[in-house]
C-alpha positions in Angstrom: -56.8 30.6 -11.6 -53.6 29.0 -10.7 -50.4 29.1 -10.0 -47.3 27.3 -10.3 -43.8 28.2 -9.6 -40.5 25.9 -10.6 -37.3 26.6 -9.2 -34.1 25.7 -11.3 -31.2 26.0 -8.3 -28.5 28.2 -10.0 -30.2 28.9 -12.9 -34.0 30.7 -13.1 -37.5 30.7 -11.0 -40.1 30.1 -13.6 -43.5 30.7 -12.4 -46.4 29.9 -14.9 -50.3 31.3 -14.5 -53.5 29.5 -15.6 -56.4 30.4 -16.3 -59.4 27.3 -15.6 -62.8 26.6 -16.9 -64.8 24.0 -15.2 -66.6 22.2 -18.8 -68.6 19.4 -18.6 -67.6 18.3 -15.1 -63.7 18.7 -15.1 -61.5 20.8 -15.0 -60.0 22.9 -18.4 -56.3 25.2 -18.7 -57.7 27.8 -20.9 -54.9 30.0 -20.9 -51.5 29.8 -19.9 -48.8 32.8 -19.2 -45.5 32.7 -17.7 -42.8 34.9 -16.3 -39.4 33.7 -15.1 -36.6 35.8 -13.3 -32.8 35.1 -12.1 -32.0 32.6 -9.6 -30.4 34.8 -6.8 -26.8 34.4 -6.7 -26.6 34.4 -2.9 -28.6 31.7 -2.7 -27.5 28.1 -1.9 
């Protein structure tokens, strides 16, 4: 599994989730789900 989290300043925090298979020697995404919430306002 990994994850991977992209920050758009002022906007939204995307972070996506993957699910690998090792096939044949390298590795495969198999699955991929995602989530994003509000960039905090506070925030510079």
């Amino acid at each position: 599994m990994a994850k991977a989290e992209i920050t758009i300043p002022g906007w939204r925090i995307f972070t996506d989730y993957f699910l690998l298979l090792k096939y044949e020697g390298s590795w495969k995404i198999v699955q991929k789900s995602y989530t994003w919430r509000e960039y905090p306002k506070d925030s510079k």
